[in-house]
C-alpha positions in Angstrom: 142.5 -26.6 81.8 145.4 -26.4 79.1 146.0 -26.0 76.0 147.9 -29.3 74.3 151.0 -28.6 73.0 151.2 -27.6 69.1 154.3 -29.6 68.2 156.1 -29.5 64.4 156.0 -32.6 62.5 158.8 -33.5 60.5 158.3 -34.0 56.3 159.7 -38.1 56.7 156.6 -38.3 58.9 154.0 -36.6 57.1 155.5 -38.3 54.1 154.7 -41.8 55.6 151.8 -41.0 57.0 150.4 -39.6 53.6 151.7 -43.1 52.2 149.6 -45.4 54.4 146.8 -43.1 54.5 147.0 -43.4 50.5 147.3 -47.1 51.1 144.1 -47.1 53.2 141.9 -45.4 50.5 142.3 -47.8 47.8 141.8 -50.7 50.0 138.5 -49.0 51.2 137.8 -48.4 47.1 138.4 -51.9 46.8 136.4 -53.2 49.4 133.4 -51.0 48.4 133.2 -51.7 44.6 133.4 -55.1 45.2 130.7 -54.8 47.7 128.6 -52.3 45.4 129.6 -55.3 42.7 128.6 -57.9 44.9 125.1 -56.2 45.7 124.0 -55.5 42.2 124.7 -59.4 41.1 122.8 -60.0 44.1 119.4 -58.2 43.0 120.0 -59.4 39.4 120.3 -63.2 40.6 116.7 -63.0 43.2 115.0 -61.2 39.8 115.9 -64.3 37.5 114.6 -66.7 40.6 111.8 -64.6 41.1 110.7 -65.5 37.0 111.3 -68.8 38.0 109.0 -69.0 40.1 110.9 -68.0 43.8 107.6 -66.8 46.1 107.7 -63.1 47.3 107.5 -63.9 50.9 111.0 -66.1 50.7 112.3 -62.7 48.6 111.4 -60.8 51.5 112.9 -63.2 54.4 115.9 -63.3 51.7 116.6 -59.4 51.6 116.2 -59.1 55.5 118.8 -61.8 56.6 120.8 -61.0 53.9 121.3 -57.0 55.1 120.8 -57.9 58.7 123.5 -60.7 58.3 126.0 -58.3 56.5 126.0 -55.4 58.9 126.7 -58.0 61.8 129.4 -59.1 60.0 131.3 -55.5 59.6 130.3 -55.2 63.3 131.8 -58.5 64.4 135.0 -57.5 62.0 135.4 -54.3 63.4 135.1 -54.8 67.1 137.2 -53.2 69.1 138.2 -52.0 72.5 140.6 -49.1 72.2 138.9 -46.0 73.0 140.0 -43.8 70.3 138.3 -46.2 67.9 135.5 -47.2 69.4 134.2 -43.1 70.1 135.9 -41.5 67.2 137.1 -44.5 64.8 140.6 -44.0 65.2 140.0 -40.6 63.6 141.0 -41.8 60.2 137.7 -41.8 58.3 138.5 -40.3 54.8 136.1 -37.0 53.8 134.2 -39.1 50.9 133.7 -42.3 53.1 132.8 -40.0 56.1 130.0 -37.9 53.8 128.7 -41.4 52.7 128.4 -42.2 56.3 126.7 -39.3 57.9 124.4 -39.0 54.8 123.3 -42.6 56.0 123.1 -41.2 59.6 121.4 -38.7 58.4 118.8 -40.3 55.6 116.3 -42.1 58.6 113.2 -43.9 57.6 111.4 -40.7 57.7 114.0 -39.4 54.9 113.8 -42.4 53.0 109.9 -43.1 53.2 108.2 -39.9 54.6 109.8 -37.8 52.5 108.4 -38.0 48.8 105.2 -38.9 50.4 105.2 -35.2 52.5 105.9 -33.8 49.3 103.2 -35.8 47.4 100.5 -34.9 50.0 101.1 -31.3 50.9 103.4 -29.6 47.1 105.1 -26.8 47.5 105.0 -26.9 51.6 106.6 -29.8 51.8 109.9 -28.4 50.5 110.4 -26.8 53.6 112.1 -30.2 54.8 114.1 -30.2 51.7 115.6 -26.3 52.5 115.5 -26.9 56.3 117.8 -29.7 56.4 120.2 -29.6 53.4 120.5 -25.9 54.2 121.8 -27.0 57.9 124.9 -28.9 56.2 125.6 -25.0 54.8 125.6 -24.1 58.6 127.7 -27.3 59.8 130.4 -26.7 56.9 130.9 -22.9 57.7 130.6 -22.4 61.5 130.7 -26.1 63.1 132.5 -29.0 61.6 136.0 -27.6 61.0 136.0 -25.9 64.3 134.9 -28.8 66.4 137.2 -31.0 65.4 140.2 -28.3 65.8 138.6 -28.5 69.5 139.6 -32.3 69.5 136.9 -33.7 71.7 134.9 -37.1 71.5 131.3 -35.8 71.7 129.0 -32.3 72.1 129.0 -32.4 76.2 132.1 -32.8 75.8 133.1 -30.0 73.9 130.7 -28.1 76.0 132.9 -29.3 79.2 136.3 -28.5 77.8 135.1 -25.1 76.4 133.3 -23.6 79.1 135.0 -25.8 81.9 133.3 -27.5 84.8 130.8 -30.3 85.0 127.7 -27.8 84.7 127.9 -27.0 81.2 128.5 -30.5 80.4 125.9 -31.9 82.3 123.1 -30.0 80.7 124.5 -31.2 77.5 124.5 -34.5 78.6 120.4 -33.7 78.8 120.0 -32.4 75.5 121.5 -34.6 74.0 119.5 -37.6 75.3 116.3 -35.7 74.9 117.3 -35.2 71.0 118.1 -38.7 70.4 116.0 -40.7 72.6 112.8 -39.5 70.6 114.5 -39.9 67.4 116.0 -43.8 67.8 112.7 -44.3 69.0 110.9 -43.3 65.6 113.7 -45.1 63.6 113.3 -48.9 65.9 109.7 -48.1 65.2 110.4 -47.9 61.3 112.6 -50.9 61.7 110.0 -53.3 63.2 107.3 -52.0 60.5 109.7 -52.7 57.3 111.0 -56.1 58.8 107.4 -57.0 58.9 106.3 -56.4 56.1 109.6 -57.9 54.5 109.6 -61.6 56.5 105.5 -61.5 58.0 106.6 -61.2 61.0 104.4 -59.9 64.1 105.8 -56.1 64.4 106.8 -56.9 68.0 109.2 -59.4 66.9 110.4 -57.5 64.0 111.2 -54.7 66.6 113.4 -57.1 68.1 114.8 -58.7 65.0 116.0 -55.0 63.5 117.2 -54.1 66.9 119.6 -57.5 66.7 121.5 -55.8 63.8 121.7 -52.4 65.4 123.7 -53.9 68.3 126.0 -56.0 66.9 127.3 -53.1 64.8 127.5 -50.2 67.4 127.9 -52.6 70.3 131.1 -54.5 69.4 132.9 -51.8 67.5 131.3 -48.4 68.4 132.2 -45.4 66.1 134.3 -47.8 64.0 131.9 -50.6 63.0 129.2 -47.8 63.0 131.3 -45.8 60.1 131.7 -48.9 58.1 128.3 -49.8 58.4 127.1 -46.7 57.7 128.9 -47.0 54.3 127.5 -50.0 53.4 123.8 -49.1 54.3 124.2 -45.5 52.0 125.1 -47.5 48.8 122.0 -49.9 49.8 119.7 -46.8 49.9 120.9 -44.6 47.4 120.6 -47.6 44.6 117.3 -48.5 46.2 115.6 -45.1 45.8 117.2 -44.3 42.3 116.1 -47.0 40.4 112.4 -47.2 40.7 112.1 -43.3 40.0 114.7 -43.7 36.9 111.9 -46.5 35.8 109.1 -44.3 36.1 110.5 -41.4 34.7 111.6 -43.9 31.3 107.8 -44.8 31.5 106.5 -42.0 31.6 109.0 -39.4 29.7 111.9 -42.3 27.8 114.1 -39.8 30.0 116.5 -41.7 32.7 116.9 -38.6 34.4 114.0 -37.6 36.9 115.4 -34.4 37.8 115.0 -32.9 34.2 111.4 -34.1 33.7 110.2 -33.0 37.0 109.1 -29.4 36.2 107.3 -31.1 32.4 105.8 -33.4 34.6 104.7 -31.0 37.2 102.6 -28.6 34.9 100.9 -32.1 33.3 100.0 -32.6 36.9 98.9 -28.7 37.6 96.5 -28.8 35.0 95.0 -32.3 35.9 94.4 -31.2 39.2 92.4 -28.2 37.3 90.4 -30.8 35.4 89.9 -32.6 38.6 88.8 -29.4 40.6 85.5 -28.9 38.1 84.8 -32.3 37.4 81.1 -33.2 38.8 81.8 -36.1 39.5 84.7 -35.1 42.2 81.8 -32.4 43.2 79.2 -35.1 44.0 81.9 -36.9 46.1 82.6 -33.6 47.9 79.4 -33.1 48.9 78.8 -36.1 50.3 81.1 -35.9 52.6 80.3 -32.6 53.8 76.9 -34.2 54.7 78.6 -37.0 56.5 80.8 -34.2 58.2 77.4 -32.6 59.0 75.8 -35.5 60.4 78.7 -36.1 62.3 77.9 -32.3 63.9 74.5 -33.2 64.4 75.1 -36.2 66.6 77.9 -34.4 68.7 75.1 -32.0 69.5 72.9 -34.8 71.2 75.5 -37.4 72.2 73.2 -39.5 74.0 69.8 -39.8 70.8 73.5 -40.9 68.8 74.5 -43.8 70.9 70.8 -45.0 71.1 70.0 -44.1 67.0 73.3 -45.9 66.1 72.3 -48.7 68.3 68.9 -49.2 67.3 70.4 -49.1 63.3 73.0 -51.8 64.0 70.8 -53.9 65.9 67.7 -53.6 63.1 70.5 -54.7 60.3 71.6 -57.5 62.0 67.8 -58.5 62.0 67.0 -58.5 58.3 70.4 -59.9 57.3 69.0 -63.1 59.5 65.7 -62.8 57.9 66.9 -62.9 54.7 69.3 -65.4 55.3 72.3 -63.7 54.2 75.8 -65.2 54.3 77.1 -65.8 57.1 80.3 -63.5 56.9 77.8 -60.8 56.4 75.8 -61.5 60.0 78.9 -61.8 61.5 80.5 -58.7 60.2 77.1 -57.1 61.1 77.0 -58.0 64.8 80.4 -57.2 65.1 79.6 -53.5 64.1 77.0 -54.2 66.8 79.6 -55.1 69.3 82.1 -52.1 68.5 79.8 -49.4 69.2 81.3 -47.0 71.6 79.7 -48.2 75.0 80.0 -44.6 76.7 79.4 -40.8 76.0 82.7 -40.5 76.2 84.0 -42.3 73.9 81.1 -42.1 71.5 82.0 -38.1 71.7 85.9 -39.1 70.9 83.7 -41.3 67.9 81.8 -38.6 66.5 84.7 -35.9 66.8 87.2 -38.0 64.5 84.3 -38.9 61.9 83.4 -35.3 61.3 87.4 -34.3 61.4 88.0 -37.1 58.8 84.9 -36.0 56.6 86.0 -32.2 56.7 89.0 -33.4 55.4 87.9 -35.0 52.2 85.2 -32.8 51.8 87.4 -30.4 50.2 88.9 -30.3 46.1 91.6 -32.7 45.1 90.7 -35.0 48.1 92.4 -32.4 50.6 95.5 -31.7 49.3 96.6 -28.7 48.4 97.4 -27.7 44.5 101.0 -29.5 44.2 102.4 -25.7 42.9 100.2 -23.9 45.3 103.3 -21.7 47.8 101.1 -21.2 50.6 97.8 -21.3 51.9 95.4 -18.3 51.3 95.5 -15.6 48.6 97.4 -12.5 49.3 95.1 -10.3 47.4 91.7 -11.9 49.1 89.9 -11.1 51.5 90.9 -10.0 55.2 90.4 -14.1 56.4 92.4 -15.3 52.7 95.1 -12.5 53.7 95.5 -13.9 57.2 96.0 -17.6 56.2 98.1 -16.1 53.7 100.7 -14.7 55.9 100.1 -18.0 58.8 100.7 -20.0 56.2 104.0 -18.1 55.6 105.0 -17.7 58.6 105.2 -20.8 59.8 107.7 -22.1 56.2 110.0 -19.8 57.0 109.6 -20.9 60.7 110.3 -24.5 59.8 112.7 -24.0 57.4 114.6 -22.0 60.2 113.9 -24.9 63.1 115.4 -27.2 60.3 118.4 -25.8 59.6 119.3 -24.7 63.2 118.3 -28.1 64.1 120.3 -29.7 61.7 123.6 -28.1 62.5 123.5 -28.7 65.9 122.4 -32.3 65.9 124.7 -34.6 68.2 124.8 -37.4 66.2 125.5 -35.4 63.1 128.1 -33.5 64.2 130.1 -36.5 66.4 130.9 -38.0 62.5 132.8 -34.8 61.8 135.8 -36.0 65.0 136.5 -39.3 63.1 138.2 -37.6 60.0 142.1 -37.3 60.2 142.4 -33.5 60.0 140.6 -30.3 59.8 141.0 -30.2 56.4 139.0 -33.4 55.7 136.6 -32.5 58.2 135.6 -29.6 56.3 136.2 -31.8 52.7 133.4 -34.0 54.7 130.8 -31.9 55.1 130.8 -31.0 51.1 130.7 -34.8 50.5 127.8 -35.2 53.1 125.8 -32.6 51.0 126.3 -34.3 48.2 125.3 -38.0 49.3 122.1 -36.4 50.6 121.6 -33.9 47.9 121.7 -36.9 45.7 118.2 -38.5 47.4 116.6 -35.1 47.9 117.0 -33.4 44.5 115.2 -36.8 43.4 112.9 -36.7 46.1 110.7 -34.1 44.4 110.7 -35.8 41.5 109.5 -39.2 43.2 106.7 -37.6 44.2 105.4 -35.8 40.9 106.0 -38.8 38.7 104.1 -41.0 41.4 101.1 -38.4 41.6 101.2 -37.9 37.7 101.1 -41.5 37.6 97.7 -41.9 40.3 95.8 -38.9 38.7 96.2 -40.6 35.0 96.2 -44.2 35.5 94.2 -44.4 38.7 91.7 -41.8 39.0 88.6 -42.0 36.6 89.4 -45.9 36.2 86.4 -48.3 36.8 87.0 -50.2 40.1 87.5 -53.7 38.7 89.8 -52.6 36.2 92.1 -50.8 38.9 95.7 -51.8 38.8 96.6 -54.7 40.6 99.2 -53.1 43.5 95.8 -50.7 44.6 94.2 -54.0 45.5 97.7 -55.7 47.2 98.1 -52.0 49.1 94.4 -51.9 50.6 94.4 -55.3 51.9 98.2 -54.7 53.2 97.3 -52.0 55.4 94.1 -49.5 54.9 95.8 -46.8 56.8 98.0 -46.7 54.3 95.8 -47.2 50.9 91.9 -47.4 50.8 89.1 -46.8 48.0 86.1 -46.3 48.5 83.1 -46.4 46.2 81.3 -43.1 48.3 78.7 -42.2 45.1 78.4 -45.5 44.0 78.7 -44.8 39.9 81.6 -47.9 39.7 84.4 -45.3 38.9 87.2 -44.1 41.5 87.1 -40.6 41.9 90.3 -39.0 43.6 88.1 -38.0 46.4 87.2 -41.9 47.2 91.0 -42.5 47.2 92.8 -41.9 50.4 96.1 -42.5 50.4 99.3 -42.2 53.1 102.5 -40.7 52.4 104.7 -43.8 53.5 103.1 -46.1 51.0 104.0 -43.7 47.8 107.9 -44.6 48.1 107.2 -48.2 49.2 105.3 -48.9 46.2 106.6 -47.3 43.6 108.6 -50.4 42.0 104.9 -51.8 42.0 103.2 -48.4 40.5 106.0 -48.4 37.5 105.6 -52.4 36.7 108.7 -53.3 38.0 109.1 -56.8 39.2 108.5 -57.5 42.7 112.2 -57.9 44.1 113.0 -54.3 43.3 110.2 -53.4 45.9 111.9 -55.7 48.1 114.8 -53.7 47.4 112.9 -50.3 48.1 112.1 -52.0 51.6 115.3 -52.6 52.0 117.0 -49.1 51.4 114.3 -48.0 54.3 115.7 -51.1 56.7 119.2 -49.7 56.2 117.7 -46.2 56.6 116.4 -47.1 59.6 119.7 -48.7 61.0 121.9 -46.4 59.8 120.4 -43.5 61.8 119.7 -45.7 64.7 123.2 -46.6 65.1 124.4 -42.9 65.3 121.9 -41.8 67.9 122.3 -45.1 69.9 126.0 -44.8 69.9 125.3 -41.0 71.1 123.0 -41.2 73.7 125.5 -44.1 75.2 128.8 -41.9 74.4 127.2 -39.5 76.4 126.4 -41.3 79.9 129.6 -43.3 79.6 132.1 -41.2 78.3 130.9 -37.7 79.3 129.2 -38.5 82.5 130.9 -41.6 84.3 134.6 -41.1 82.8 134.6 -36.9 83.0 132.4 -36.4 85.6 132.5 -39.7 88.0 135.5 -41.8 87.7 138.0 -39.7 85.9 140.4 -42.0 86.8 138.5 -45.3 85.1 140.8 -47.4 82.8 140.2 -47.7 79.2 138.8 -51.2 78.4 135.9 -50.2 81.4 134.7 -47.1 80.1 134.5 -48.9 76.7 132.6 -51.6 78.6 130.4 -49.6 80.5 129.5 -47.9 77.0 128.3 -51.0 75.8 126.2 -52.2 78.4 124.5 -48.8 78.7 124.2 -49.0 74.6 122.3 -52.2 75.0 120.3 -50.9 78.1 119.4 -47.5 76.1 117.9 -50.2 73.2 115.8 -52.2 74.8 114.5 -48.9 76.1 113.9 -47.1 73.1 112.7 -51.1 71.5 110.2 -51.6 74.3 108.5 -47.5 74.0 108.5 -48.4 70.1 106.7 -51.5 70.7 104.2 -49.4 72.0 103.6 -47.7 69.2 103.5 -44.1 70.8 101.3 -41.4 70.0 102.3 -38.3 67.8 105.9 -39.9 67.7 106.5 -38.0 64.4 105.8 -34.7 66.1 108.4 -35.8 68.7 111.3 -36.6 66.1 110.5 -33.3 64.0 110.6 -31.6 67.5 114.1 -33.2 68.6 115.5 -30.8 66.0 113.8 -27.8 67.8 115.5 -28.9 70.8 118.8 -29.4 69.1 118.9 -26.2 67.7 117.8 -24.4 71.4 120.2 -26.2 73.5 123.0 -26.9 71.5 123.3 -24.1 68.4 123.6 -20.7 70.4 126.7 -21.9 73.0 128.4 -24.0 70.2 128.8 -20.9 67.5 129.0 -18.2 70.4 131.5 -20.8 72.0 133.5 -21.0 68.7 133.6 -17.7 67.3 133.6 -15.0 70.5 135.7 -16.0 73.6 133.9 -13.8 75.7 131.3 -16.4 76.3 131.3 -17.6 79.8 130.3 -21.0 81.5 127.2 -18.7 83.0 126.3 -18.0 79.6 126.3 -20.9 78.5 124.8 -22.9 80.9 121.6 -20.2 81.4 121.2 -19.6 77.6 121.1 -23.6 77.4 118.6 -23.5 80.1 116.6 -20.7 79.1 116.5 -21.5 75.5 115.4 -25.2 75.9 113.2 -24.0 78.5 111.0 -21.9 76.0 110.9 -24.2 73.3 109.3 -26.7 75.5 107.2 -24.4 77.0 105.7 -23.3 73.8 105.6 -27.3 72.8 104.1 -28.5 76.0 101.4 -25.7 76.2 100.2 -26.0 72.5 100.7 -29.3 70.9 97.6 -31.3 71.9 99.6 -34.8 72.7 101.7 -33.2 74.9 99.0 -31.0 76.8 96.9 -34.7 77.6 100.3 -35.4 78.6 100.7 -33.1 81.1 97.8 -32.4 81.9 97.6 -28.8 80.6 93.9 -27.1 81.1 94.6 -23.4 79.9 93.4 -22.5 76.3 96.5 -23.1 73.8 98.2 -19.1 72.9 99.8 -19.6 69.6 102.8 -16.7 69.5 102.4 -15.0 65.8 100.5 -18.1 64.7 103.3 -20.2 64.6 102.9 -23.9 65.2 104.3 -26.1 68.1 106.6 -28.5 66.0 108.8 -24.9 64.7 109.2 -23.7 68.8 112.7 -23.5 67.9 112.1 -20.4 66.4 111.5 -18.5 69.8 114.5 -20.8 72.0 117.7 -20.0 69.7 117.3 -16.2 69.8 116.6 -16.4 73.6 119.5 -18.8 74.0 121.5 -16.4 71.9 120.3 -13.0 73.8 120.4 -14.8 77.5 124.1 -16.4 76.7 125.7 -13.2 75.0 124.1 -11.1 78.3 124.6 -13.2 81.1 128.7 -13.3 79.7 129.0 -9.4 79.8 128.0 -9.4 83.3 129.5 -12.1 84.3 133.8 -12.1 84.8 135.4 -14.1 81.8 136.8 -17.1 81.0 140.5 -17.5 81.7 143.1 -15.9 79.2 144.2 -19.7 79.0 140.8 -20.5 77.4 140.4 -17.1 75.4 143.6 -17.7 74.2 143.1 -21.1 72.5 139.9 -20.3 71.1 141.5 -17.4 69.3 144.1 -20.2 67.9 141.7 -22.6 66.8 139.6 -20.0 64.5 143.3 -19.9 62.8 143.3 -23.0 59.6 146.8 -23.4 59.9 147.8 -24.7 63.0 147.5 -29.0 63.7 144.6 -30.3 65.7 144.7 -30.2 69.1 142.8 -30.7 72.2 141.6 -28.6 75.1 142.4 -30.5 78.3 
């Protein structure tokens, strides 16, 4: 292992380089404002045809071929075979371009859609995402990004193999890194196939596989490169998708354009409807009635078997008089299919009964189960000993979150591989304060989104006769009833908030619809998520098949394997590593968002501890590193495996769950990075150190004024 040669460059060079690198940045602002340009005329020209009478499902097929089409085309113009540019895009990536690109490898579908709606549902809790993840740039800017790409690697194993030398580090790594990603692209093909369905009507099989077709052109041909460009593209597609409608509703709603100044006006309106709503009897009534239904639910789990045959007997006895009476014959058939759906086992009637009563407990609470939108935490801190105690969970496991987040964040591989395509260390750094902002940009509006949106349902929706409802309630409930239903439960003709359930994907997806807009902006919205969705599929694809070709066939198998094959074998394991993640998604996995929340758990375990110990104290060893990667990856999925019920039917686990201070499976993280910390900074004091060579350079790149260079 040696340190590469720090060389002096001489002022005619630097001035021609700073000439053409000058030369490059106003071709790219050229290119993008005529695209930005190009995409505005293009929403304002399907918004006249849509007046004209152009039908909503060709608006839909027109926006997916349309996006799919133009990210295949930067692909196919970027393709390339030279190594440099297809792992690290030539490493001439500008620090605004390259923030506009990892903000669209960062903002996935979950970003984009989940987001608001977490917000929506759960207040003030839901701002732990917010903190956790813009609060990891802080940690990327000050102890990663600058630092790594001083080192002058290609990916994270690799880093991990030049620092602490040998194949083991690297190799472990190599793991992580997969095990981050894998789960991740999964959740974002999954988002892909639900958006292009609902944009062209396709099946969401085919959809899968129609999303995934844009994904591999881009990072398949080109790698790094044609994902950069990409990635560009698809963050000025989001960001003007997600701005308008909330601009809209805030002009509705306040005649202010700016959501981010109404937010806390709007917020107290909201606090003290949900105060109104709270001693309303009419919510009361519809709280009680499902607290029966969540009691008759008990009753039957009691005696599974009088259930089955009670429930029987009733379904059997209304099919009866509906043929007596002669009723329609939708309504027999509806009836004899509840007939035929009736759990045919104790088993699964048990599994039956179990969710009802879950579902009624839910709703049988104020505000139809969610918590006061200003409400911090759970519990009251001057209760009682049982509102004290939920108090303090409920505390614990924010800041726990928050923490997991942030760690996770920072030491995310696909995040921090964008920070080896900028030209210098200098830009890297500039980067990572232009990332912030892209992102900061859809999360300080975020918040917002969702109070306008809820301010919007508990005025306009709630207390409104059911045949005057507005007309995208209807659309929604007959789209998908996961995602929207009402339900008449006391039967007085007025919707209640308590007989509205509604899912936090749909409150992004139809806001266009919620503020009147026409219907191509929500084609638009559906849009943004699509290039969500692709954005941050192309990152983790590209890193999962970086790291089996690059770090484990070229450095640790054929070091001696020509250029244009390593690039080759990238792509085909690229394409292999899709159809993988395409065919789990087509499965539709269970608890697949607890898995991507996890990945950042893992993240922060393996990778956080040996990267920043690896930076900033040369003492760590390769037997630090390796054990505290071990040991701290080991824990976290420990704690996950043993207490998050998915993963216990998955292995099989029998013993009781043992929650450690209360904390909750999906922020393990919190007990892996200090152990990976403790185990890594130990296991180096006992064990000899690395070579002076390796000190040596570590001390030199902490310094801002030498070049880049690379450890061999």
């Amino acid at each position: 292992m040696t340190m590469a040669a720090i060389h002096p460059t001489s002022p005619k060079r630097l001035s021609a380089s700073a000439t053409a690198n000058a030369a490059f940045r106003r071709q790219l602002h050229k290119v993008y404002g005529w695209y930005t340009g190009g995409f505005i005329v293009f929403i304002i020209g399907l918004a006249l045809l849509e007046q004209v009478g152009l039908p909503r499902n060709w608006i839909g097929f027109i926006f997916l071929l349309a996006t799919v089409a133009l990210y295949a085309a930067i692909g196919i113009m970027s393709r390339t075979t030279d190594a440099g540019e297809y792992y690290v895009a030539g490493r001439r990536v500008p620090a605004m371009y390259n923030g506009m690109a990892t903000g669209a490898d960062w903002m996935s579908a979950a970003s984009f859609i989940g987001m608001a709606g977490t917000l929506y549902l759960t207040g003030y809790n839901g701002l732990a995402f917010i903190m956790g993840w813009t609060g990891g740039y802080c940690l990327v800017a000050l102890f990663l990004a600058p630092y790594l790409r001083k080192f002058g690697q290609f990916t994270i194993p690799d880093f991990l193999g030049a620092r602490y030398g040998g194949n083991l580090a690297r190799f472990i790594g190599i793991f992580a890194a997969i095990l981050c990603s894998f789960t991740y692209v999964v959740a974002q093909i999954y988002g892909v196939g639900l958006i292009t369905s609902r944009l062209s009507g396709l099946a969401f099989e085919i959809g899968i596989f129609v999303g995934l077709g844009g994904i591999l052109v881009c990072s398949f041909l080109g790698g790094m490169r044609a994902v950069t460009w990409t990635q560009v593209a698809q963050y000025i597609i989001l960001i003007i998708a997600y701005m308008v409608p909330v601009v809209w509703l805030s002009v509705k709603q306040t005649d202010v354009p700016i959501p981010q100044l109404v937010y806390g006006a709007q917020m107290e309106k909201v606090s003290a409807r949900e105060k109104e709503l709270q001693q309303d009897p009419k919510e009361l009534e519809v709280i009680e009635i499902f607290k029966q239904r969540a009691a008759a639910a008990d009753a039957k789990l009691k005696d599974v078997p009088a259930a089955m045959a009670s429930d029987q007997a009733a379904a059997q006895l209304a099919v009866a008089r509906l043929r007596t009476e002669n009723a329609p014959l939708h309504e027999i058939q509806a009836a004899e299919k509840a007939v035929a759906s009736l759990p045919p086992n104790e088993a699964d009637a048990k599994e039956l009964y179990t969710k009802e009563k879950a579902a009624a407990e839910a709703r049988a609470k104020p505000l139809g189960g969610m918590p006061a939108h200003g409400q911090i935490y759970a519990g009251d801190p001057r209760g009682d000993a049982k509102a004290q105690a939920a108090f303090d969970d409920s505390r614990r496991n924010f800041l726990a979150l928050v923490f997991c987040l942030m760690v996770g964040t920072a030491a995310l591989p696909h995040i921090l591989m964008r920070y080896y395509t900028t030209p210098s260390v200098k830009e890297a750094r500039e980067s990572v304060t232009w990332s912030l902002f892209f992102i900061f940009l859809l999360y300080f509006t975020a918040p917002a989104l969702a109070v306008l949106v809820k301010y919007e349902v508990f005025t306009m929706v709630v207390g409104t006769p059911f045949d005057q409802l507005p007309t995208w309630v209807s659309q929604w409930a007959k789209v998908d009833p996961s995602l929207l239903s009402v339900t008449d439960v006391n039967k007085d003709g007025i919707l209640q908030l308590g007989e509205l359930k509604i899912g936090g994907d749909i409150v992004v997806l139809a806001t266009p619809e919620i503020g009147g807009l026409p219907y191509v902006i929500s084609g638009m919205v559906a849009a943004g998520g699509l290039a969500a969705a692709l954005s941050t599929a192309d990152g983790l694809l590209l890193t999962i098949a970086n790291a089996l070709s690059h770090d484990l066939y070229y450095k640790m198998i054929d070091p001696n394997a020509p250029t244009s094959r390593r690039v080759m074998i990238s792509k085909i394991l690229l394409l292999v590593v899709a159809l993988c993640a395409a065919y789990v998604a087509a499965q539709k996995p269970a608890d697949i968002l607890f898995l991507v929340s996890a990945a950042f758990s893992f993240a922060a375990s393996a990778f956080f501890p040996v990267l920043v110990l690896g930076i900033f104290w040369k003492r760590a060893s390769a037997a630090g590193a390796v054990l505290g990667m071990v040991t701290g990856l080991g824990v976290t999925i420990y704690y996950m495996v043993h207490n998050q019920p998915w993963l216990r039917t998955v292995f099989d686990v029998t013993s009781p769950p043992e929650l450690w201070f209360g904390i909750q499976p999906i922020s393990a993280g919190v007990f892996g990075v200090p152990v990976g910390f403790a185990v890594t900074v130990i296991v180096s004091l006992l064990t000899p150190p690395p070579r002076r060579e390796v000190q040596d350079f570590v001390e030199h790149v902490r310094y801002p004024n030498l070049r880049p260079v690379g450890l061999r």
